[in-house]
FISEDREN-878074 format. One record per residue (C-alpha): chain; residue in three letters; residue number from 1; x, y, z. Coordinates in steps of 0.02 Angstrom, whole numbers, plus 50000, padded with zeros to 5 digits. Last residue first. Layout:
<recs>
[rec A, Ala, NUM, [X, Y, Z]]
...
</recs>
This chain:
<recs>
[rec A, Unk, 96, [50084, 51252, 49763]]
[rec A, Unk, 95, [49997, 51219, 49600]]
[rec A, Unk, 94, [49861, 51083, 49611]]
[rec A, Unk, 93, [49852, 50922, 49512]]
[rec A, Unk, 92, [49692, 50875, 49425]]
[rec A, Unk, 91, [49653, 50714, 49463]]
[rec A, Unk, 90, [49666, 50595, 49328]]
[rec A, Unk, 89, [49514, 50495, 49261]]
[rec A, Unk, 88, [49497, 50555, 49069]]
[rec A, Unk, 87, [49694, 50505, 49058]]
[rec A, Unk, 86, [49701, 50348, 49148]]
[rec A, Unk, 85, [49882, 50285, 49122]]
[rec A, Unk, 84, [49974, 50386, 49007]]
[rec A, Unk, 83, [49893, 50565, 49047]]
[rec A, Unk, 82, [49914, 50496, 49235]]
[rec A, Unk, 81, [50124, 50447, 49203]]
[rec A, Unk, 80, [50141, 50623, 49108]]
[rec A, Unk, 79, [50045, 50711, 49253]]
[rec A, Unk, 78, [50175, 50634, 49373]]
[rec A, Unk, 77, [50335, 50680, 49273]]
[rec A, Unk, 76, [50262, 50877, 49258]]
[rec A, Unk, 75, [50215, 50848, 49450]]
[rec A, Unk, 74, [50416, 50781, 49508]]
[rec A, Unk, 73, [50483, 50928, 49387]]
[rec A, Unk, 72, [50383, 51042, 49436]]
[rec A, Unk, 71, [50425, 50993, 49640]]
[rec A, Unk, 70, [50274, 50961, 49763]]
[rec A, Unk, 69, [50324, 50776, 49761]]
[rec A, Unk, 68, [50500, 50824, 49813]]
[rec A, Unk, 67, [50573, 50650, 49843]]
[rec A, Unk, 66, [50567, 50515, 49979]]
[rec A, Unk, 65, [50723, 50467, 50039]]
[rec A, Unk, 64, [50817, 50293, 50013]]
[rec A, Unk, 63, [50853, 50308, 49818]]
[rec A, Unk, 62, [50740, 50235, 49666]]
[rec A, Unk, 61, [50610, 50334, 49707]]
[rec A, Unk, 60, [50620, 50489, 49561]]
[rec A, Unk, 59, [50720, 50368, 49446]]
[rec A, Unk, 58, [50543, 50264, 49431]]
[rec A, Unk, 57, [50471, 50423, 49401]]
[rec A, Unk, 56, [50536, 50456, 49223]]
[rec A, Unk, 55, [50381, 50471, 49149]]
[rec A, Unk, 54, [50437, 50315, 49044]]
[rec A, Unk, 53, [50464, 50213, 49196]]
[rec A, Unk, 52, [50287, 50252, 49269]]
[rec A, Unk, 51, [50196, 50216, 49107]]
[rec A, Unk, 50, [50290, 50031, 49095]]
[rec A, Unk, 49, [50244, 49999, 49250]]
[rec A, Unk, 48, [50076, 50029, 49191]]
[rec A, Unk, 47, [50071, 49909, 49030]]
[rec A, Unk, 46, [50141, 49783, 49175]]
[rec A, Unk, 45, [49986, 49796, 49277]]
[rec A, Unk, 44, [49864, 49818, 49130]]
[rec A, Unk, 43, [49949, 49666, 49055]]
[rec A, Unk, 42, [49954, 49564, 49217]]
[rec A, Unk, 41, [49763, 49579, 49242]]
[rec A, Unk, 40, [49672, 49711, 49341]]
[rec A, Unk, 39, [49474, 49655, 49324]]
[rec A, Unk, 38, [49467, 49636, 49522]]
[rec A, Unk, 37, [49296, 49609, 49583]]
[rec A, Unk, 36, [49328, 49438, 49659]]
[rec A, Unk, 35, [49453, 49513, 49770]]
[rec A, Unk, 34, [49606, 49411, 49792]]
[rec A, Unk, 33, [49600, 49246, 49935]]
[rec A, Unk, 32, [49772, 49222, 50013]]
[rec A, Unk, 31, [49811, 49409, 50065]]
[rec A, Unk, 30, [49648, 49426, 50179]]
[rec A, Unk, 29, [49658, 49255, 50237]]
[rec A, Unk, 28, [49829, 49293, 50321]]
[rec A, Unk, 27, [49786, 49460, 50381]]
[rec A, Unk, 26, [49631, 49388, 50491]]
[rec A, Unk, 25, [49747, 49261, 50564]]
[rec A, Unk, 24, [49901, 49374, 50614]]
[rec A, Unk, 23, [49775, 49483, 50681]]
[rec A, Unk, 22, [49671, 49343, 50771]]
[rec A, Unk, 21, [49858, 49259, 50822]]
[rec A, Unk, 20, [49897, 49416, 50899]]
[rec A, Unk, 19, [49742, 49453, 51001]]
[rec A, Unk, 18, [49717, 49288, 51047]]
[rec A, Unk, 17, [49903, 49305, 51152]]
[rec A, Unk, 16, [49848, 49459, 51222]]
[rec A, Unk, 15, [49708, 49391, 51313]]
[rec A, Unk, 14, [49799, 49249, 51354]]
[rec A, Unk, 13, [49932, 49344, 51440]]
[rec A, Unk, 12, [49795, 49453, 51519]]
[rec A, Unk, 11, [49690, 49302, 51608]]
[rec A, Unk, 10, [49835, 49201, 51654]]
[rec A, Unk, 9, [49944, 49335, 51776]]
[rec A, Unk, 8, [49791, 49394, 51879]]
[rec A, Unk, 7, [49726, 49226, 51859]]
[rec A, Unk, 6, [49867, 49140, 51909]]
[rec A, Unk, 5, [49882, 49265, 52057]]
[rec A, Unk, 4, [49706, 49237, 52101]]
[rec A, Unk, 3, [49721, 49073, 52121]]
[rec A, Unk, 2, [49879, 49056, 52228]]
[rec A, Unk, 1, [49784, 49158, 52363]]
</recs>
């Protein structure tokens, strides 16, 4: 009778316990090793930071709440930072 209550008690805590340490395992390689595709380098990161502070967005998420992305001001800010960034590859932005 002892033995089944182990295993009753056994079998799901160590099912749960590999189920953590797999995710917590399976996340850790993903972050340590970057996609070999990537071509983004520091420049194009930094060249777009610089996009999204001079559209004026940066001031748009700077406080705790999310802001009125479906605002004209918010878009006209948004289609500056695209135009900036990737202009031939920006998706056109739909009028509420």
């Amino acid at each position: 009778m002892k033995t089944a209550l182990f295993f009753r008690v056994a079998v799901p805590a160590a099912l749960a316990a590999a189920a953590l340490l797999s995710g917590t395992a399976s996340a850790q390689s993903a972050a340590a090793s970057p996609d070999d595709n990537s071509t983004v380098t520091r420049e194009d990161v930094m060249r777009d930071l610089a996009a999204w502070k001079q559209a004026g967005l940066e001031n748009s998420w700077s406080g705790d709440s999310t802001p009125d992305v479906y605002s004209p001001q918010y878009r006209a800010s948004y289609r500056q930072y695209m135009d900036t960034v990737k202009p031939a590859a920006a998706p056109p932005v739909r009028a509420q």
